[in-house]
C-alpha positions in Angstrom: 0.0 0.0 0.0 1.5 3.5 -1.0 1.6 6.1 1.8 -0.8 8.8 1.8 -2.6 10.7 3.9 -5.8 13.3 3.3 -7.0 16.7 4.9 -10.7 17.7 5.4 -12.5 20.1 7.0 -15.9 18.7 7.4 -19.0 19.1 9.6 -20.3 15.6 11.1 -23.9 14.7 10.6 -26.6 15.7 13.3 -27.4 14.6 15.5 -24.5 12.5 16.3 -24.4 9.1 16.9 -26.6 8.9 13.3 -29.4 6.3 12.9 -27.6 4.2 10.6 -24.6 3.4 9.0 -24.0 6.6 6.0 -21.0 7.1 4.3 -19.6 10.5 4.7 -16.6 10.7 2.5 -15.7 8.8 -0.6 -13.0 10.3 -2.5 -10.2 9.2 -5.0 -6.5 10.0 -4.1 -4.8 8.7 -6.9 -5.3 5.3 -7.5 -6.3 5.1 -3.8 -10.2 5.2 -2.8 -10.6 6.9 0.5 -14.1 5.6 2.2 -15.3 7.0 5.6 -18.3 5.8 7.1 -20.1 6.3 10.3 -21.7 3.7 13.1 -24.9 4.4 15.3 -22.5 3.5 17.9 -20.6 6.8 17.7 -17.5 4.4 15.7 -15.9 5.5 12.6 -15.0 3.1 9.5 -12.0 3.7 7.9 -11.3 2.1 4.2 -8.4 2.0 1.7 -9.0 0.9 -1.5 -5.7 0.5 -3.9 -6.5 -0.6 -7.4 -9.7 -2.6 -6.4 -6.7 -5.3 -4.8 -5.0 -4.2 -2.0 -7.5 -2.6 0.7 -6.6 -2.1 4.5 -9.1 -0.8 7.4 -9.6 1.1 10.4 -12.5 0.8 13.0 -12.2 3.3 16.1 -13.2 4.2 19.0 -16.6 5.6 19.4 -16.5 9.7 19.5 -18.3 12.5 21.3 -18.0 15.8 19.7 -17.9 19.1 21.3 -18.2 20.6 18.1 -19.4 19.3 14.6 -17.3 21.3 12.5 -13.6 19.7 12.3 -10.4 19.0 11.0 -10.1 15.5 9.9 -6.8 13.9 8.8 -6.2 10.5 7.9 -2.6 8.9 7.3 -1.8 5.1 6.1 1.5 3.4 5.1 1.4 -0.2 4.4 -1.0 -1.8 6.5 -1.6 0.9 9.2 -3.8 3.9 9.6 -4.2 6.8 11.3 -7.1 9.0 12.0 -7.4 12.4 13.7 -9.6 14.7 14.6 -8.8 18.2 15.1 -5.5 18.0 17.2 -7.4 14.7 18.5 -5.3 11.2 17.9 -8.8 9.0 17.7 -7.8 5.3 18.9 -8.9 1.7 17.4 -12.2 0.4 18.1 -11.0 -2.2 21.0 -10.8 1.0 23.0 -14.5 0.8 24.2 -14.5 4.1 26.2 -15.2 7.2 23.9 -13.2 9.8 23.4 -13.7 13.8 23.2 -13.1 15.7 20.2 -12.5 19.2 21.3 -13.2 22.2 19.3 -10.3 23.2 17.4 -8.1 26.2 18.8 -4.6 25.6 17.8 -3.4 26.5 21.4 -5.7 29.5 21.8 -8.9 30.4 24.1 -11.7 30.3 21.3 -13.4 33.6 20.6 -16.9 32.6 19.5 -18.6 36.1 17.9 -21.3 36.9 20.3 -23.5 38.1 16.9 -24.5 34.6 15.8 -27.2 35.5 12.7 -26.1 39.0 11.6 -26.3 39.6 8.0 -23.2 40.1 6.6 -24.1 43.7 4.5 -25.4 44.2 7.9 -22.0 44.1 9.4 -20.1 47.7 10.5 -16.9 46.4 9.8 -18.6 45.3 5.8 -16.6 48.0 4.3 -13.4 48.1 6.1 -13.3 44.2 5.6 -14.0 44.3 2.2 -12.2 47.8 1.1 -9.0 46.2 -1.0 -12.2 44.2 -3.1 -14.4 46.7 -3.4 -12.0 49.4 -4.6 -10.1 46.8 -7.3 -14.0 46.4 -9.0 -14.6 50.1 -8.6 -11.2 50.8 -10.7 -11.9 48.2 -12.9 -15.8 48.0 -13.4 -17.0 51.3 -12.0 -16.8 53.6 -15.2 -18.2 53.7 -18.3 -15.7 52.5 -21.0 -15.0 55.6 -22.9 -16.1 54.0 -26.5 -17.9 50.7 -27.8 -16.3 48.6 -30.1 -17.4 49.3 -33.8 -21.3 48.4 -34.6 -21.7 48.8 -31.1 -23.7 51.0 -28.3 -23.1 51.7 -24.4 -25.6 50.1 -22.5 -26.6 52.4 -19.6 -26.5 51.7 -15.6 -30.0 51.0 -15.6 -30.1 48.5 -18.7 -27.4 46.7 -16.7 -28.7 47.0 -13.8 -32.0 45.4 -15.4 -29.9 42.5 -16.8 -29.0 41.3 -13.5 -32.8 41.3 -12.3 -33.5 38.8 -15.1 -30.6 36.5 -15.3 -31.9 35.8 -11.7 -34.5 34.2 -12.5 -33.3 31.4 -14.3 -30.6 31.5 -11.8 -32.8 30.7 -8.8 -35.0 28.1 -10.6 -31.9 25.9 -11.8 -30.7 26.1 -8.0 -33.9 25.4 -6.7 -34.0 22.6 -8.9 -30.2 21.2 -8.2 -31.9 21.5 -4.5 -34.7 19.1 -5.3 -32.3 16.4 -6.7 -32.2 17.8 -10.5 -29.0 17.5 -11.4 -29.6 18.1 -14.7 -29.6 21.9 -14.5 -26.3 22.2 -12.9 -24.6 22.7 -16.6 -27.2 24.8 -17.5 -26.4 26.9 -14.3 -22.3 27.0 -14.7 -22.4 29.4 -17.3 -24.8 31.9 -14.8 -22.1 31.6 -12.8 -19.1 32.3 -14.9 -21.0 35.5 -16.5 -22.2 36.9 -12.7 -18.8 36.0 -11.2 -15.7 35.4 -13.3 -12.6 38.0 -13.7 -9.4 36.6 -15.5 -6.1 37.5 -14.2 -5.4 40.2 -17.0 -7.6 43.0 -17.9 -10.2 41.5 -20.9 -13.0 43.8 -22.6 -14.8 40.1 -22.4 -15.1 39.5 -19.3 -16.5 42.1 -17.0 -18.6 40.1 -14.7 -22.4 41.2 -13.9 -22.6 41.0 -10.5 -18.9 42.5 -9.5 -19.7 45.4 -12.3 -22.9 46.3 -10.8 -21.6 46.5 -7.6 -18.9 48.5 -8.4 -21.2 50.7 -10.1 -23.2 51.1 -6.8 -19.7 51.2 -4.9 -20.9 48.1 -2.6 -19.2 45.8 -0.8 -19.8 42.1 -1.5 -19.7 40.7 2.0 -19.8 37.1 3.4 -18.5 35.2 6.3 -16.4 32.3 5.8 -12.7 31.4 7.7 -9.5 32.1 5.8 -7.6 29.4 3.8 -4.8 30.4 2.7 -1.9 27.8 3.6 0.1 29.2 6.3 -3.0 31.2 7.7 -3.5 30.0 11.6 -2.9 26.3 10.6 -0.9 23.5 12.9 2.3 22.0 11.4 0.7 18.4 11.4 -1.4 19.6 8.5 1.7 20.4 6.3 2.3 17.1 5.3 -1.0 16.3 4.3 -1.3 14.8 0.5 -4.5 16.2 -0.4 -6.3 18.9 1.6 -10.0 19.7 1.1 -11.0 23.1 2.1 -14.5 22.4 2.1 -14.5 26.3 3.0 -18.5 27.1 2.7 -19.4 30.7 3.1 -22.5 32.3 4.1 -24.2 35.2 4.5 -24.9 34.7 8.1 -22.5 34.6 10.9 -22.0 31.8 12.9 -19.1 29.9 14.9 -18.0 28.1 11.6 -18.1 31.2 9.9 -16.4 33.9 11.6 -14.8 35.9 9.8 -15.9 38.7 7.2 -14.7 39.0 4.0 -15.2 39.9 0.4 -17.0 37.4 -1.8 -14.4 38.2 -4.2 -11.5 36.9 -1.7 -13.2 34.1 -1.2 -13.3 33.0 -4.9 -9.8 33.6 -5.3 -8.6 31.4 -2.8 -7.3 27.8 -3.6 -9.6 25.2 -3.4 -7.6 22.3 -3.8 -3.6 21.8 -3.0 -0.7 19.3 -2.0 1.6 20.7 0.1 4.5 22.2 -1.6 3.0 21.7 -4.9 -0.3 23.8 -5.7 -2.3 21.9 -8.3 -2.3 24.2 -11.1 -4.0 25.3 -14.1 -2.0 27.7 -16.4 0.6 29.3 -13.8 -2.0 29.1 -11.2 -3.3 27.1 -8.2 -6.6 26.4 -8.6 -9.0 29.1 -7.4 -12.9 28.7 -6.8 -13.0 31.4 -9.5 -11.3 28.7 -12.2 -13.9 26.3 -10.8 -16.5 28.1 -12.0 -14.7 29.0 -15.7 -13.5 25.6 -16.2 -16.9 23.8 -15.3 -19.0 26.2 -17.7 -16.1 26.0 -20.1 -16.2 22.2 -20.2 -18.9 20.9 -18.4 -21.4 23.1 -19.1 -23.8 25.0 -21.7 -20.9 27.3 -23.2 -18.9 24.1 -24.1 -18.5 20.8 -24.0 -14.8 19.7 -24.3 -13.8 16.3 -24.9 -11.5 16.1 -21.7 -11.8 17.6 -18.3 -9.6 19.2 -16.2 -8.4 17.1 -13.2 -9.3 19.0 -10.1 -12.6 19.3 -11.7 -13.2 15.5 -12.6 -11.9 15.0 -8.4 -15.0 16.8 -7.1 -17.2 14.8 -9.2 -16.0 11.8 -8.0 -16.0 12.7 -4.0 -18.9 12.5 -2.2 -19.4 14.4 1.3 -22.6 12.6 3.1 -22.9 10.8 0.2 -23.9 13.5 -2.1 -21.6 15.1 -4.9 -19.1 17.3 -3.7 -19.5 19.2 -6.6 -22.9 19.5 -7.0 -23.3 20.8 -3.2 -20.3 23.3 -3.8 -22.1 25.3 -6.7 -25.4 24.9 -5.0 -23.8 27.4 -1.9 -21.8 29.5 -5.0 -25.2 29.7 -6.3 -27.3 30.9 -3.2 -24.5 33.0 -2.1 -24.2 34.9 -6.0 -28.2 35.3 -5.9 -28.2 36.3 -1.9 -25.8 38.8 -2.9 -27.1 40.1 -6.4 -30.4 41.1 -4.3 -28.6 42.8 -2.1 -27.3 44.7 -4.9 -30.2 45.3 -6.7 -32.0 46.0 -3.4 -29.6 48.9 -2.4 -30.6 52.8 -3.4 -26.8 55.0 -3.6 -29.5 58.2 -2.1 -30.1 56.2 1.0 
């Protein structure tokens, strides 16, 4: 069996013990299929799948958690494995008594915000926390370009303003229908996303999204509350040597204990959503963003193409499951809610209030 080991931040099911035996990861790391599954006993199962031939297991201890939102590392090497949980070491399943998961601190006093609920455009500090965003679309999106291009017109505020009202529409029955189960609106739903959210790395008269130009037209913040990810941000060295790392960094527009900390929506997208230590997966020159999720899905996946190949961090989602649904799928789902949360906001907001 080849050494590996795999980094997720994850929130356990609840109520905890579950009912029933659910799986609640099943991912592909390299040839290797990771499968984590839970016990109405409290127990997790532990399974390493090498080319369909060579599998080892692990059955622990049963767990109490003090908090559902954790860190979960697992590391094997021949016939061994090891699981932790936050800075945890979880033991094998012959140790009867259960042990308690903590809530991660990395050898601090937690902080919990005290303003559990608060809407994030509701937040004082929105502006301060989201200046270095907010002023970048204002330079870039927040005045008129000076002439079309030839056989063309400007459209004004207001017509652009109007176009983000409608693309909403189909935007929030595609997610309501990926909500129901209807997966087959997600590739009709990419491209949404790419044309409300998307901003390559150099300037481009085609790609001005809707939702970032409109605000910067409106000289808004774009708010939400997430934790930050970049890889030496407030991390433990034990997580360094991780293979492959999962953010699994959900935002919302609400604040709560797994959410702390405000930022730009735009900061979020650019962070990395997927890397091995040392050695970023990359597309181009870059590690791969949430913002080259959504260009590469809608450029390959999606209504706006359909390439004969797809591009690896891409084709990994789709192939892990998190409480056995699609990784993927559930990822665009929050983009989704979070891009039409937002574009309300937006549309909501009067500049002479």
């Amino acid at each position: 069996m080849k050494k590996g080991s795999y980094y997720f931040v994850i929130q356990f099911p609840i109520p905890w013990p579950v009912t029933k035996n659910c799986v609640i990861i099943k991912s592909p790391v390299d040839s290797t299929e990771l499968i984590i599954s839970t016990t109405p006993k409290g127990n997790l199962e532990v399974l390493i799948n090498e080319n369909t031939e060579d599998e080892i297991r692990f059955s622990s201890q049963p767990i109490i958690f003090q908090n559902y939102f954790v860190i979960l590392t697992v590391f094997w090497s021949d016939n061994k494995i090891s699981l932790r949980i936050n800075e945890t070491y979880i033991g094998p399943v012959e140790l009867v008594t259960p042990v308690l998961v903590e809530g991660f601190n990395n050898g601090r006093q937690e902080n919990f915000p005290t303003d559990i609920g608060l809407v994030s455009w509701l937040d004082a500090k929105a502006i301060d926390q989201c200046r270095v965003w907010m002023e970048w679309r204002i330079l870039e999106y927040g005045n008129p370009i000076a002439q079309p291009g030839p056989n063309r017109r400007l459209k004004s505020v207001q017509e652009q303003t109007e176009e983000l009202s409608k693309v909403l529409e189909p935007l929030k029955y595609f997610l309501q229908q990926l909500k129901t189960g209807n997966n087959v609106f997600l590739t009709s739903l990419l491209p949404i996303l790419r044309s409300l959210l998307f901003w390559p790395d150099r300037k481009s008269k085609n790609y001005k999204p809707l939702l970032l130009r409109i605000g910067a037209l409106k000289k808004l913040p774009l708010p939400v509350y997430a934790l930050h990810t970049t890889k030496n941000y407030d991390r433990p060295d034990f997580l360094n040597i991780g293979y492959i790392e999962y953010k699994n960094n959900i935002p919302s527009i609400y604040k709560s204990v797994r959410t702390p900390q405000l930022m730009d929506f735009q900061e979020w997208l650019h962070t990395e959503l997927i890397f091995k230590p040392q050695e970023p997966i990359v597309l181009g020159k870059n590690p791969f963003r949430v913002k080259d999720l959504i260009f590469e899905a809608a450029n390959t996946i999606g209504t706006a193409h359909y390439d004969p190949d797809i591009p690896i961090p891409i084709d990994y989602l789709k192939n892990s499951f998190i409480n056995e649904r699609e990784f993927f799928t559930e990822f665009i789902i929050n983009i989704s809610s979070i891009t039409l949360a937002l574009s309300k906001y937006v549309l909501d907001y009067n500049n002479d209030s």
